[in-house]
C-alpha positions in Angstrom: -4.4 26.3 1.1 -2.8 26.8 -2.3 -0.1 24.9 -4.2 2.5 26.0 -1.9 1.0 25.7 1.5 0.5 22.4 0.2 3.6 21.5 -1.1 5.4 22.5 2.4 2.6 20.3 4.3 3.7 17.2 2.0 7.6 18.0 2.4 6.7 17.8 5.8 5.0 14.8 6.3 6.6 12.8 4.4 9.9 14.4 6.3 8.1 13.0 9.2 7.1 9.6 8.2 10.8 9.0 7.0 12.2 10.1 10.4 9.7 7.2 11.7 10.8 4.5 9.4 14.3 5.0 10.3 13.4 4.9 14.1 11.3 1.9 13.4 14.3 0.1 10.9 17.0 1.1 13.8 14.5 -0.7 16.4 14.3 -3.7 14.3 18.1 -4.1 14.0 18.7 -3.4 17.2 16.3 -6.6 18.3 17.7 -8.7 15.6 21.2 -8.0 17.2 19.9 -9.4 20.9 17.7 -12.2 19.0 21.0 -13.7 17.7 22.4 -14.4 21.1 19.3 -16.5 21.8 20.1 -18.7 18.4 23.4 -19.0 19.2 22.3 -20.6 22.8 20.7 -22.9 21.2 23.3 -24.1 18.9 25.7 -24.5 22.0 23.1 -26.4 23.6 22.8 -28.8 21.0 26.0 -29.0 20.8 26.6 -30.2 24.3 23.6 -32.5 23.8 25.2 -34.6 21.5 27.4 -36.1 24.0 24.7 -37.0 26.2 23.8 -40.8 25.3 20.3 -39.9 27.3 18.8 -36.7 26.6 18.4 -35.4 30.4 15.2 -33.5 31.7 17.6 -30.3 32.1 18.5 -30.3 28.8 14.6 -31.0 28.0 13.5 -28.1 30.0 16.7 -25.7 28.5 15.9 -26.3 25.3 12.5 -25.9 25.5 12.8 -22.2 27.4 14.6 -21.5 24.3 12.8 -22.5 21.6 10.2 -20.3 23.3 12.3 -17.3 23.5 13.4 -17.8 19.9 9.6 -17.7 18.7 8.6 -14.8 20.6 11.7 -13.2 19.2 11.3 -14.4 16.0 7.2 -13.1 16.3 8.5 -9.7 17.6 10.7 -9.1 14.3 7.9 -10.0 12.3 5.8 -7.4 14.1 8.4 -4.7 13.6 9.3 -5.2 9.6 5.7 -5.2 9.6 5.4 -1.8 11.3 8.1 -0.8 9.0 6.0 -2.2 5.4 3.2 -0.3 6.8 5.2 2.8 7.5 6.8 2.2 3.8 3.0 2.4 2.8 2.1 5.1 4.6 4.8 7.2 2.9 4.1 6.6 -0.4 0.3 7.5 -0.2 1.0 11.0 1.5 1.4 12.1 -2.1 -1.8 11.2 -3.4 -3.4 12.4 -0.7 -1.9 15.7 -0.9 -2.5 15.8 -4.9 -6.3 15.5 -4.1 -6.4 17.9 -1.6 -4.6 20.4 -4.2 -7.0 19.5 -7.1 -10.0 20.5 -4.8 -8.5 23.5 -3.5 -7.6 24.5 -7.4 -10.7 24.0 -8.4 -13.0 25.9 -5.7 -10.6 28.5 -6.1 -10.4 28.9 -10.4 -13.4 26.2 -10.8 -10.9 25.7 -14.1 -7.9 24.1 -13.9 -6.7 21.1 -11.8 -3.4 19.9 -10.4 -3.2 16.7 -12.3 -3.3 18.4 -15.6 -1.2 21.3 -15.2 2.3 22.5 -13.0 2.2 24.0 -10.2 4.2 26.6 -12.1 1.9 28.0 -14.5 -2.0 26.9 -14.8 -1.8 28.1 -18.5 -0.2 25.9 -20.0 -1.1 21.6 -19.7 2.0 19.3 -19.1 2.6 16.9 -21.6 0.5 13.7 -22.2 2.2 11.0 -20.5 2.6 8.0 -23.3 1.0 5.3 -23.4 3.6 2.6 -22.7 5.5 4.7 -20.1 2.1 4.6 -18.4 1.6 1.0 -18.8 4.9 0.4 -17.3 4.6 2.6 -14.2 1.4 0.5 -13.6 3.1 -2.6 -13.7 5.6 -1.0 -11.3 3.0 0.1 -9.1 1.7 -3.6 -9.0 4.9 -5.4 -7.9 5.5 -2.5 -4.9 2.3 -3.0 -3.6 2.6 -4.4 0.4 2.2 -8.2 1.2 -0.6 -9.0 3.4 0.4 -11.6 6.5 -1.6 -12.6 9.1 -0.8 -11.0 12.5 0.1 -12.7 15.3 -0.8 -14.3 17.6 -2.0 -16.5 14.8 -5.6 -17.9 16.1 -5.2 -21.0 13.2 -2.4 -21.6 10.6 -1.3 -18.9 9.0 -1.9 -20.9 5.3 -5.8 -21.1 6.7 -5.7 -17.1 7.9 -8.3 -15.5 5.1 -6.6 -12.2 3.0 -9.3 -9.2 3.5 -10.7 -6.9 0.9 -9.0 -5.7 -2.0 -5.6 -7.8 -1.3 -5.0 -9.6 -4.7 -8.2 -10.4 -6.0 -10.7 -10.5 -2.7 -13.1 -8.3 -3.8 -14.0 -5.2 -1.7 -16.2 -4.7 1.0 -20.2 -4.1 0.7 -20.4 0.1 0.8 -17.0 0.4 -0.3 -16.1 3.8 -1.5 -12.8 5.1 -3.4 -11.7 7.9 -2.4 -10.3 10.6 -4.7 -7.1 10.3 -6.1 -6.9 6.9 -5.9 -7.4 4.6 -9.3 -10.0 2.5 -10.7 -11.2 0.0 -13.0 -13.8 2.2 -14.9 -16.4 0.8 -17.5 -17.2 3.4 -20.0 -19.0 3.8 -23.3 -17.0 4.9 -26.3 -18.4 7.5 -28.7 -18.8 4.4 -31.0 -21.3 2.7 -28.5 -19.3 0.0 -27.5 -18.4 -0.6 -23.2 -14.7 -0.8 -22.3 -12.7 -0.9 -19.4 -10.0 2.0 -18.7 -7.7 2.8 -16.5 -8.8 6.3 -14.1 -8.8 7.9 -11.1 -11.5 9.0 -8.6 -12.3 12.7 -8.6 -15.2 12.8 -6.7 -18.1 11.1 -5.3 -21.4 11.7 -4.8 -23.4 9.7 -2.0 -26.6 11.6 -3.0 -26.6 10.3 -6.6 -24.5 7.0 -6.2 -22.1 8.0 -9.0 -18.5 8.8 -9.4 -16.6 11.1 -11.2 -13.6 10.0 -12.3 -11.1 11.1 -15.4 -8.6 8.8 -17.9 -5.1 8.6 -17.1 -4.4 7.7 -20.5 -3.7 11.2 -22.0 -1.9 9.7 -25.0 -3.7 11.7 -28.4 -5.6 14.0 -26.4 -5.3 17.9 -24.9 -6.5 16.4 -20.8 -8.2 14.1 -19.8 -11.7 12.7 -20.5 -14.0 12.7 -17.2 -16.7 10.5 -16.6 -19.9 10.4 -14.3 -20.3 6.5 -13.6 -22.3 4.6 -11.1 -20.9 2.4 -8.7 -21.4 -0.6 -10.5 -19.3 0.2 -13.1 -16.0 1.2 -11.4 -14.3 -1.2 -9.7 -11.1 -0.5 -7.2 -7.7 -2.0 -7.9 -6.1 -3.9 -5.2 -4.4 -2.0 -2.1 -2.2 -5.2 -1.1 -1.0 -8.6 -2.4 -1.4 -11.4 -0.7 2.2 -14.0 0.2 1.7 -17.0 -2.4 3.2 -19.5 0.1 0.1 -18.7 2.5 -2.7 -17.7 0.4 -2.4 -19.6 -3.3 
């Protein structure tokens, strides 16, 4: 498909996803709405408990039935803001996604000129360099939105004992892992000067015969495009896809 096949398909999804999230935020008010009539029974229970000089088996077993519904309503909200994060997630990856499915498309089709380097508008002409600092501050932005990771329920040991999995904060990744294209990286290069460094890029391609990525610098700043390099696994390493709760995992 070309840019504008493309384009539609992305409008679409993400069209789609949104009409999802609201479902999903709707559902979650909606049992938040009926939770509170289970908190408020068990205020007026307490209540009424306080001019009991004996705490009476009734009030034992009431009490008890409620504090059980009020967990599993409590667990069930969790669930659903969880669905919601994930949904949240979901939507702002459809871009990327679609971005590397353009690039590849562009460049079976011109072999030439990719979608991260030029509009949509007019291959001829590249877009400007993004600047450095605006870059660095987009990356910082992109860290705080990242999702929180929790434990889901039902909890098999204490949530605070529940171990984060790969790539959420620094847990490093799994054995195999592979990034996929578009996504960005931790990239060890060598400068023309001879000296290593570590840059900020994203994947273009991998290839499982050779081991090696290629992958290009986002930082544009003092440049025409963007430098591409042919690394091996070993040196490119994936930034984190979540971020773990401090109050659970320190």
């Amino acid at each position: 498909p070309g840019f504008g096949s493309t384009r539609a398909m992305t409008e679409s999804s993400v069209k789609a996803a949104l009409k999802e999230l609201h479902g999903l935020v709707k559902k979650t008010q909606e049992h938040r709405v009926a939770a509170e009539q289970a908190i408020s029974n068990i205020h007026r229970t307490q209540d009424k408990m306080k001019n009991e000089t004996k705490v009476s088996t009734y009030f034992k077993n009431k009490l008890k039935t409620l504090y059980q519904t009020g967990i599993e309503d409590a667990r069930k909200e969790a669930e659903l803001l969880q669905q919601c994060l994930d949904k949240i997630n979901d939507i702002k990856s459809i871009k990327p996604k679609a971005s590397a499915a353009s690039t590849k498309s562009t460049l079976s089709t011109t072999g030439q000129y990719k979608l991260g380097l030029f509009p949509e508008t007019d291959l001829r002409k590249p877009k400007a360099a993004m600047r450095r600092g605006v870059l660095m501050s987009l990356l910082h932005q992109a860290a705080h939105q990242l999702p929180v990771w929790k434990p889901s329920f039902p909890l098999e040991k204490p949530a605070n004992l529940c171990k984060p999995p790969p790539l959420c904060g620094a847990v490093p990744p799994e054995q195999g892992h592979v990034s996929k294209p578009g996504e960005h990286v931790c990239a060890r290069i060598r400068t023309p000067e001879g000296e290593e460094q570590w840059i900020l890029a994203e994947v273009v391609s991998y290839s499982a015969h050779q081991g090696k990525y290629t992958v290009e610098d986002v930082d544009e700043e003092g440049r025409s495009s963007r430098e591409s390099h042919v690394l091996t696994r070993r040196k490119v390493s994936p930034l984190p896809i979540m971020k773990a709760d401090p109050t659970l995992s320190p």
